[in-house]
C-alpha positions in Angstrom: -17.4 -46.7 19.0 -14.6 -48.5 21.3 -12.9 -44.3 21.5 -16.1 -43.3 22.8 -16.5 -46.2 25.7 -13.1 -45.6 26.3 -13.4 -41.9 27.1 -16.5 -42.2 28.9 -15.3 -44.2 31.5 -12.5 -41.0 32.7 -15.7 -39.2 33.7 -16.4 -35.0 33.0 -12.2 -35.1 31.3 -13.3 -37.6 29.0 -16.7 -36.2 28.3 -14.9 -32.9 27.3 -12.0 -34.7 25.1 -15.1 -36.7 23.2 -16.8 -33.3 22.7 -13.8 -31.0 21.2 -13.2 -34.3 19.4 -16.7 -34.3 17.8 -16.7 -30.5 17.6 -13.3 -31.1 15.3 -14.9 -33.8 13.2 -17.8 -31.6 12.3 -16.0 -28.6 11.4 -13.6 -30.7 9.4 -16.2 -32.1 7.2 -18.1 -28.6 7.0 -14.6 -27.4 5.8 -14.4 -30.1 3.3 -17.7 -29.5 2.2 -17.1 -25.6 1.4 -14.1 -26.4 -0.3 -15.4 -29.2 -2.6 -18.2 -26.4 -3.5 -15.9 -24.0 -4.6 -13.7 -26.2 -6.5 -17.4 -27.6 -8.3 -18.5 -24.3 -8.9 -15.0 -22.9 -10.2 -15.3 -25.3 -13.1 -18.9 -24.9 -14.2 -18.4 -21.7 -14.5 -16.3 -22.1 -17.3 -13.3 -21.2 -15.5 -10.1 -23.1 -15.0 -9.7 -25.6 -11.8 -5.8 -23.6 -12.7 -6.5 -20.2 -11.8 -3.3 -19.4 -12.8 -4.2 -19.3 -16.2 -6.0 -16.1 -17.1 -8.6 -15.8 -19.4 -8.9 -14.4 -22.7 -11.3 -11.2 -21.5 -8.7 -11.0 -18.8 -5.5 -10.5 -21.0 -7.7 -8.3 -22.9 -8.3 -6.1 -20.3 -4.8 -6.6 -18.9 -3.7 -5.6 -22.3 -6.0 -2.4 -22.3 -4.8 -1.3 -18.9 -0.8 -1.8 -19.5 -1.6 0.6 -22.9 -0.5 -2.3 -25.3 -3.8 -1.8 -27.2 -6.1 1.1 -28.1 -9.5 1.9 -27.1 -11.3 0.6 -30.3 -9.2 -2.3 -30.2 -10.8 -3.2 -26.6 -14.0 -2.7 -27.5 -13.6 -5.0 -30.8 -12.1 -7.2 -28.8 -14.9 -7.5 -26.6 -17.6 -7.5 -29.0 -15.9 -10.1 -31.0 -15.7 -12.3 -27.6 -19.1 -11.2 -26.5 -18.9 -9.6 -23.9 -20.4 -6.7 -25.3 
């Protein structure tokens, strides 16, 4: 409150300094917003807040790719996880 009567009294410079300075605010909170979203919906999803954990289907398929397991295999695999 005391920032804005401050400003106000240096005329069109302080009218522009309190705009870019409410223009900041609001895209700080919009920011902050989004990024509290994504961290929420990371975790109901069932994934990790860590995404640097993998999850089970992933190693499967990272298995599968790399050749460490055979076609059947994947495909038991992702029944038995059910995915499938």
């Amino acid at each position: 409150m005391m920032m804005g009567y401050w400003l106000g009294g240096l005329g069109w410079v302080g009218m522009i300094i309190n705009m870019i300075i409410s223009i900041a605010m609001i895209i700080g909170v919009v920011f902050l917003v989004v990024w509290i979203v994504k961290r929420l919906g990371n975790n109901e999803s069932g994934q990790q807040i860590n995404n640097s954990t993998p999850s089970v289907i992933e190693i499967v398929k990272q298995r599968y790719a790399k050749g460490e397991i055979t076609r059947e295999e994947f495909q038991k695999f992702m029944v038995d996880l059910g995915t499938r």
